[in-house]
C-alpha positions as CSV (number, residue, x, y, z in Angstrom):
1,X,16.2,-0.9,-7.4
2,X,14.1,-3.3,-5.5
3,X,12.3,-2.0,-2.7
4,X,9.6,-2.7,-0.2
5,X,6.6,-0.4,-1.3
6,X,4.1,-0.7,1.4
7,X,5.2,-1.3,5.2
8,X,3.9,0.9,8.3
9,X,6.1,2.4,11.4
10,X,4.7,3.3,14.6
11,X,6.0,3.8,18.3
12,X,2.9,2.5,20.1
13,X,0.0,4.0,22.2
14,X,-3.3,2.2,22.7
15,X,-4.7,5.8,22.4
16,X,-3.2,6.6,19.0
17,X,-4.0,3.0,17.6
18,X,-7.1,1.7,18.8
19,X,-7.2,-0.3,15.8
20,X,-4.3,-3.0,17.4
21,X,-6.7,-4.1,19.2
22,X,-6.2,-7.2,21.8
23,X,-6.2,-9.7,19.2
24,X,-3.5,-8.3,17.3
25,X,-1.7,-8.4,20.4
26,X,2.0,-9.0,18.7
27,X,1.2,-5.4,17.2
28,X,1.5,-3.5,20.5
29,X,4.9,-2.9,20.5
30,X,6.8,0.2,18.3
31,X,8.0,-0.8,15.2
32,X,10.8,1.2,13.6
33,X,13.5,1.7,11.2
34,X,16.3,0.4,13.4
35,X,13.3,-2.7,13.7
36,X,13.1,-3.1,9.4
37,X,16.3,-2.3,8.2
38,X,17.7,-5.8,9.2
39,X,14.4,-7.4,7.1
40,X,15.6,-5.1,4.1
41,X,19.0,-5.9,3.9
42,X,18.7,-9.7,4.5
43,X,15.9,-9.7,2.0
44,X,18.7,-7.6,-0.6
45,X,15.9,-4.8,-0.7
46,X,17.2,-1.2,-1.4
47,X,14.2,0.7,0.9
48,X,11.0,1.1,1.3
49,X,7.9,3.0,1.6
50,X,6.7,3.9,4.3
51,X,2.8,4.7,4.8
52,X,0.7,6.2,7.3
53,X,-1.2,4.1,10.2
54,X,-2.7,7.4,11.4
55,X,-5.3,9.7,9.8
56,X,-3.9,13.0,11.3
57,X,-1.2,15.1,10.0
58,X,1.2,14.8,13.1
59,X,1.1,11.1,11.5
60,X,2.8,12.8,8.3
61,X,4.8,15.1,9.6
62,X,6.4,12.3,12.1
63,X,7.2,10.3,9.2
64,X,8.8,13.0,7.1
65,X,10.7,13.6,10.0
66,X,11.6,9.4,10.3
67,X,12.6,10.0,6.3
68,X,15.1,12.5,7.2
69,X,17.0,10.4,9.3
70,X,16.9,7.0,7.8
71,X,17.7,7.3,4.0
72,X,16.0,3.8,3.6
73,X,12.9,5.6,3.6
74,X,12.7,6.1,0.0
75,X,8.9,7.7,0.2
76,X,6.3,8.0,2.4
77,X,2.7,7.9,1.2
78,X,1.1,10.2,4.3
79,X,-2.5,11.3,5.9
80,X,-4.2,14.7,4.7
81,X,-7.6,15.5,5.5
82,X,-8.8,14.8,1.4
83,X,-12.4,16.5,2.5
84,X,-11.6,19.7,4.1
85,X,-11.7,23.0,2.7
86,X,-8.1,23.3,3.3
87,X,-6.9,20.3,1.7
88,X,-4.5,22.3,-0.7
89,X,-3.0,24.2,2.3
90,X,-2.4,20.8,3.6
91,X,-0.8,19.2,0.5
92,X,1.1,22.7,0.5
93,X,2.9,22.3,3.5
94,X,4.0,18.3,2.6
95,X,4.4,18.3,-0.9
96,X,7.6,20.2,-0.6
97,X,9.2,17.3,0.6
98,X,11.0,16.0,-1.1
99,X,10.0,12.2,0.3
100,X,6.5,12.7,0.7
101,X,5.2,11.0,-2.7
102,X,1.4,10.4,-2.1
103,X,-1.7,10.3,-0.2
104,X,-3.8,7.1,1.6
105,X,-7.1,7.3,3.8
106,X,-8.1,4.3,5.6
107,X,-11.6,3.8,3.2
108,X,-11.8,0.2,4.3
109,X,-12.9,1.8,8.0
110,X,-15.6,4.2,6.8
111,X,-19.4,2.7,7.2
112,X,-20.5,3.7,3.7
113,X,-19.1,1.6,1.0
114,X,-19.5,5.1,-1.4
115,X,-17.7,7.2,0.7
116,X,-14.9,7.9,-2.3
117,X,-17.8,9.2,-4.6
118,X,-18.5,12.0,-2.0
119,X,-18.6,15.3,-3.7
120,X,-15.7,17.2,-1.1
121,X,-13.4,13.7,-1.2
122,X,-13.3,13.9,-4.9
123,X,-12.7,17.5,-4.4
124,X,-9.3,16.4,-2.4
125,X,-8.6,13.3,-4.7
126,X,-8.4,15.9,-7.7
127,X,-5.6,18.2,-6.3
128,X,-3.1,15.7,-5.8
129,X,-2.0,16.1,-9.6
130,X,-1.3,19.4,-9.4
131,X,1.3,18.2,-6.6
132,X,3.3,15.7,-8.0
133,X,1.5,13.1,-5.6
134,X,-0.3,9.7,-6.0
135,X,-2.9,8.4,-4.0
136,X,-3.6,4.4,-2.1
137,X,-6.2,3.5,-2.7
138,X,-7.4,0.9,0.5
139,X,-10.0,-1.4,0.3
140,X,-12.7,-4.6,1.1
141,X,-13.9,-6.0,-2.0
142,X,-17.3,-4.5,-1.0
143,X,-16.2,-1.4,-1.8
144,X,-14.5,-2.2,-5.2
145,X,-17.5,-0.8,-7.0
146,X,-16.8,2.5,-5.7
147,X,-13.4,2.4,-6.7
148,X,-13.8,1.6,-10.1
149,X,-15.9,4.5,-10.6
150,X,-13.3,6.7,-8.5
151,X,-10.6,6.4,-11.3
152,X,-12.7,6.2,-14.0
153,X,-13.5,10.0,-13.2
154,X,-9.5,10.9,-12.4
155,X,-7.8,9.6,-15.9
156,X,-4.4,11.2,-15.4
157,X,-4.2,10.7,-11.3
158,X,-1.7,7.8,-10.6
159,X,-3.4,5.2,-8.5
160,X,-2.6,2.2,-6.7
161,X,-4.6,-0.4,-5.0
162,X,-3.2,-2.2,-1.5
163,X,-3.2,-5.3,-0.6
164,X,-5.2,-6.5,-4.1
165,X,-7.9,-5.3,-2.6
166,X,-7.9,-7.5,0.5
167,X,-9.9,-10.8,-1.2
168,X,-11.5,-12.9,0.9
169,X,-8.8,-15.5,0.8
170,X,-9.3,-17.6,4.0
171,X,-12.5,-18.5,2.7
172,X,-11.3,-19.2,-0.8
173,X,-13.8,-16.4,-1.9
174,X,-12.7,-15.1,-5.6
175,X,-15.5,-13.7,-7.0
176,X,-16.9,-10.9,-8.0
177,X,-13.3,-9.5,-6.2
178,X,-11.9,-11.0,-9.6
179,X,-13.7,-9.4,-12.3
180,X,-13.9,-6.1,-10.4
181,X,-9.6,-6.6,-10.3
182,X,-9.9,-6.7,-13.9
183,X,-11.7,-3.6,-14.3
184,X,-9.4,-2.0,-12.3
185,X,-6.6,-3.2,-14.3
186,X,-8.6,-1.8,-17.8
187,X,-7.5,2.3,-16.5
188,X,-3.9,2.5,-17.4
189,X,-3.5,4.9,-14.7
190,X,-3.7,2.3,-12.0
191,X,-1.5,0.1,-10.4
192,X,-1.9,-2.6,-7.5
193,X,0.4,-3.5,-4.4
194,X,1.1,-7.6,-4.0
195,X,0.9,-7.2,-0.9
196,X,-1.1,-7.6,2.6
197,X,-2.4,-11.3,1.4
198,X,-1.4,-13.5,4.5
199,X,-3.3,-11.6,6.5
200,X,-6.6,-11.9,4.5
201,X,-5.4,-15.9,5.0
202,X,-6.1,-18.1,7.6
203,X,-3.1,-16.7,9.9
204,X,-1.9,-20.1,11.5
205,X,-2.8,-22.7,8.5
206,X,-2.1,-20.4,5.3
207,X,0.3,-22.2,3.1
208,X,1.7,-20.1,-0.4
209,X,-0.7,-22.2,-2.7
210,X,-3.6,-20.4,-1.1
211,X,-2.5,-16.9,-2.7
212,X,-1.7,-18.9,-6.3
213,X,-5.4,-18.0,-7.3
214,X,-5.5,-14.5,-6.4
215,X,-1.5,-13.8,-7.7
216,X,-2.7,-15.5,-11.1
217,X,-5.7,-13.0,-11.0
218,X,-3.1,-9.7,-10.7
219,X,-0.4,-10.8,-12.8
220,X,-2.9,-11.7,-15.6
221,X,-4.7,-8.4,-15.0
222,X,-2.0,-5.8,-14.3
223,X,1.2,-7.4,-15.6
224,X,4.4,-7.2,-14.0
225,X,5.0,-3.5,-15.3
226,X,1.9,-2.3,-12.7
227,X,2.5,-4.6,-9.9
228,X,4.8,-4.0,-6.9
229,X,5.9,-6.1,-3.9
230,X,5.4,-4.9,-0.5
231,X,5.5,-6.8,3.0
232,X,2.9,-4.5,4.9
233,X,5.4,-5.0,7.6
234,X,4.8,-4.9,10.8
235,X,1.5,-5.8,10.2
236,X,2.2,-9.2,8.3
237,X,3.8,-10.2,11.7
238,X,0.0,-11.3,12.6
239,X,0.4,-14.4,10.0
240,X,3.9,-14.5,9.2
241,X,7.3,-13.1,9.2
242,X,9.2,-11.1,7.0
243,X,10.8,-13.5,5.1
244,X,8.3,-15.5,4.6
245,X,6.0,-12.8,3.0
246,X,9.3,-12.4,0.9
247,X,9.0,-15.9,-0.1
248,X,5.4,-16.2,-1.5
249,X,5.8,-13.2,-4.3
250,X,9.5,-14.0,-5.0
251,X,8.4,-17.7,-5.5
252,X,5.3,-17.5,-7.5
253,X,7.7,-15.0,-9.8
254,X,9.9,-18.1,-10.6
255,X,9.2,-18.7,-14.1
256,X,9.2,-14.9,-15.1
257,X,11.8,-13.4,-16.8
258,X,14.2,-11.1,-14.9
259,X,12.8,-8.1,-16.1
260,X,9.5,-9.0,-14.9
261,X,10.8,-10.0,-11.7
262,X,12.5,-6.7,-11.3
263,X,9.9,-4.7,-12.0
264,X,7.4,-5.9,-9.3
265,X,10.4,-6.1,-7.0
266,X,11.0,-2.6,-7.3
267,X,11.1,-1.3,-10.8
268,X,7.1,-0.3,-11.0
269,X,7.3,1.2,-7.2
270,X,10.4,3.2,-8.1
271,X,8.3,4.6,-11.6
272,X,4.8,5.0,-9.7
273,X,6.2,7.1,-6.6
274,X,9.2,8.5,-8.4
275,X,11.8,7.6,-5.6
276,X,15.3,6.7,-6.2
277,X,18.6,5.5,-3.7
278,X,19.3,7.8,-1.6
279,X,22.7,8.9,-0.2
């Protein structure tokens, strides 16, 4: 299978996104699956996974309901409220879904840099097991420290980390994002998204030997058996289009071997969320 594993739908209103703000002006538009599926199929990509842009359950429910309709949806990776006393109500009512495969909250937005060592989101973090589900884990390099200690204290809960992390990479900034990758990469249990990188670039000047650095970083770290391509369509649209996104991983893969190349095109995405073709 080779699939898409991180990209974002969303029919707009500046009251349910006030994060596409006026400077991310090509972003206020909707973006759906009648939008992606020409990127997939000219790109020879089997589906996708779909992940929230909303922290409210509506957000999940909508896309569960997108899933049902467009079987290029292979997963979505949704919204539950990870600190409230009825978080296993919540992951009750979604986990029967058959496409609902994990769980993200937007940490990169919260003010404290600790905010996954809380006492009630660790609570949250450490029912997803019991449910089949895996959890995004979405990040600044600031708050890498956290994260490492995060999965250090949930061995057998299946994470993955977007975006690598977001490095500074318009400011050709590697360190200490580097080492704390490579701790990261030491808990077998986590994986990491190549994905989200032109945007942390310089969006009109970026060129694909700006990522080399970071890529080399990953694929030393993780290996191709724990990485997975994704677009973060539509939000890549800020810096590039879909292709070209395409171009940077599937370039840089050029002297792997094709079982390498297949399992960061799809292969580890397919293991991690446990998703297959659908009819």
């Amino acid at each position: 299978m080779r699939i898409d594993a991180h990209q974002h739908f969303w029919e707009y209103d500046p009251e349910d996104y006030p994060w596409i703000t006026e400077e991310l002006g090509v972003l206020r538009r909707s973006f759906l699956p009648p939008h992606l599926m020409p990127e997939l199929v000219k790109s020879d990509l089997d589906g996708s996974i779909a992940v929230q842009a909303r922290q409210t359950l509506e957000e999940s429910r909508w896309l569960l309901r997108l899933s049902e309709q467009n079987p290029g949806i292979l997963g979505v990776v949704g919204w539950v409220d990870l600190c409230s006393d009825q978080v296993e109500e919540q992951l009750q009512e979604f986990a029967k879904h058959p496409q609902f495969v994990g769980v993200r909250h937007v940490v990169q937005d919260e003010p404290d840099d600790n905010f996954m060592l809380r006492s009630d989101f660790q609570h949250g973090i450490s029912k997803l097991k019991e449910f089949g589900l895996t959890y995004d884990i979405l990040v600044f390099p600031k708050q890498l420290s956290a994260a490492i200690e995060l999965v250090s204290k949930f061995p057998d809960q299946p994470f993955v980390i977007d975006h690598i992390a977001k490095p500074q990479i318009r400011d050709k900034t590697i360190a200490p994002w580097d080492d704390h990758m490579r701790q990261l990469a030491s808990f077998s249990n986590v994986c990491c998204k190549v994905s989200g990188m032109v945007t942390e670039a310089d969006w009109k000047e970026w060129q694909a030997k700006d990522m080399k650095p970071y890529l080399d970083v990953v694929f030393d770290a993780f290996g191709p058996d724990r990485l997975m391509f994704g677009t973060d369509w539509p939000v890549c649209q800020l810096a590039g289009e879909y292709q070209s996104v395409f171009d940077v991983v599937h370039s840089y893969m050029s002297s792997l071997s094709d079982a390498e190349r297949a399992a960061v095109m799809g292969g580890t995405a397919a293991k991690f969320y446990g998703v297959a073709k659908r009819p």
